[in-house]
N, C-alpha and C positions, 0 to 999 in steps of 0.2 A: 901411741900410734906412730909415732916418728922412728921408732925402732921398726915395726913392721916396713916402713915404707923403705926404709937403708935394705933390709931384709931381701926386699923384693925386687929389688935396685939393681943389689950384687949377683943373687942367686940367677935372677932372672926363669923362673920357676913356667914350665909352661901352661900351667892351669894356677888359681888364684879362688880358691872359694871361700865366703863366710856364709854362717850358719849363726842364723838369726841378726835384731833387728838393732841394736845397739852398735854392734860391731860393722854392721852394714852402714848405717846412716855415717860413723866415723869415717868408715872408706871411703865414701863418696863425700864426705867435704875435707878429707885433708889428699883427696887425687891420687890413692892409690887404682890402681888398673887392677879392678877384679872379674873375671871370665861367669862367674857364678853366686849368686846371690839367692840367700834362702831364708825368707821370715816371716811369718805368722801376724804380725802388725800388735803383738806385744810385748810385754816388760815385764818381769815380776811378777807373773800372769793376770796382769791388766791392762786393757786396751789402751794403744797409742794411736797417734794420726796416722793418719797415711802416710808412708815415705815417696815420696816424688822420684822415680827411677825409671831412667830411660835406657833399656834392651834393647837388641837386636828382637829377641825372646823374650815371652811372657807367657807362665807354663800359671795355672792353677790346681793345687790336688788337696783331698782329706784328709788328713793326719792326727787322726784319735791321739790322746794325751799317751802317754806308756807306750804305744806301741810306734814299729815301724810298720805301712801296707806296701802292699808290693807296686800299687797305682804311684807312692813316692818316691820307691824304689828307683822304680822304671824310668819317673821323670827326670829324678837324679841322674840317671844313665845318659839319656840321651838328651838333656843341658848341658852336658860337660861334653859336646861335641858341638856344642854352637861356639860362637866367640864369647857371643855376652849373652848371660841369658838372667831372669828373676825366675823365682817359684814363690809363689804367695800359697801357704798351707793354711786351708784351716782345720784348726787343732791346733796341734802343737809341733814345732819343730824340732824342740829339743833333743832326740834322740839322732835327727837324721846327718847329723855330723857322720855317722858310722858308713853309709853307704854313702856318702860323699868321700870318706876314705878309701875303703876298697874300690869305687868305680874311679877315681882319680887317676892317671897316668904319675907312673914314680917320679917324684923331685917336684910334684904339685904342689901347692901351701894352703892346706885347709885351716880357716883361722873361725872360732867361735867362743865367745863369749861364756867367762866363769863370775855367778855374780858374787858381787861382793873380795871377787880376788883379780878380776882384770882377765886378760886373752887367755886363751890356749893356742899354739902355732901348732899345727903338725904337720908333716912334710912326709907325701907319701914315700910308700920304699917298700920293698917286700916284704923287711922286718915289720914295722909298723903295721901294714896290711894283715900279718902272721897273729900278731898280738893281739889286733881287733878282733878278725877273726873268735881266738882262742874266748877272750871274755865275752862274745856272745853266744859260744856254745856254753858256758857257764852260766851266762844268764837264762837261757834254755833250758838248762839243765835243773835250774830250782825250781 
C-alpha cells in the first residue's frame, strides 16, 4: 500500500477507485483519498464484516456472480461524479472493475485486488479504455 499512496501523491489522479473489499478496507486505514469505492462485503467468496465507511454517497445494486447488469453499470456511472461515493453489490463485484474503467475520466487510478498476487493499478487512458474494450467484445464473442 505505501507504493500506491506515493502513487497517488505524485500523479495526483482525479478520480481514485478500488473494486472490492480488501483493497478498500487497506485505503481507508492507511489514508489514502479514494473518490470510489466498490465491494460486496466478501473475501475469497466468503462473508466478512461490515466495513465501516463514511461517503458523501451510498449507492446499493445486484450484481449476479459472472455477469456485469446495467443497474451497476449505471451506478458506476454516476458515483464517479460524486466526490466520495460507496457501492455495496450484492453478488459479486468482481468483474466491475471494467466499467469502473471505461466510465473513469483519463489519468484516473482504478485499483483492485488479485488474490493471492497482491494489487492491480490501472490508470485510465484511451489506450487502456481501447483494450478493455477489445477483451470484452471477446468475451462476448465465446
Amino acid at each position: 500500500m505505501p507504493k500506491l499512496k506515493v502513487l497517488v501523491q505524485q500523479t495526483k489522479p482525479p478520480k481514485v477507485t478500488t473494486v472490492g473489499d480488501v483493497v478498500s478496507r487497506e485505503t481507508l486505514a492507511t489514508g489514502i483519498q479514494v473518490n470510489l469505492r466498490i465491494l460486496d462485503q466478501m473475501t475469497l467468496r466468503k462473508r466478512i464484516g461490515p466495513i465501516e465507511i463514511k461517503a458523501e454517497r451510498t449507492y446499493r445494486v445486484s450484481n449476479p456472480p459472472g455477469v456485469i447488469t446495467r443497474e451497476a453499470w449505471d451506478t458506476i456511472k454516476e458515483a464517479l461524479q460524486d466526490r466520495e461515493a460507496v457501492i455495496f453489490v450484492e453478488g459479486e463485484e468482481d468483474l466491475l472493475a471494467i466499467p469502473a474503467i471505461l466510465e473513469s475520466p483519463d489519468n484516473a487510478i482504478i485499483v483492485y485486488g488479485q488474490p493471492s498476487q497482491g494489487l492491480v493499478v490501472v490508470t485510465a487512458s484511451p489506450d487502456t479504455k481501447r483494450e478493455v474494450r477489445e477483451m470484452m467484445n471477446r468475451m462476448t464473442e465465446e
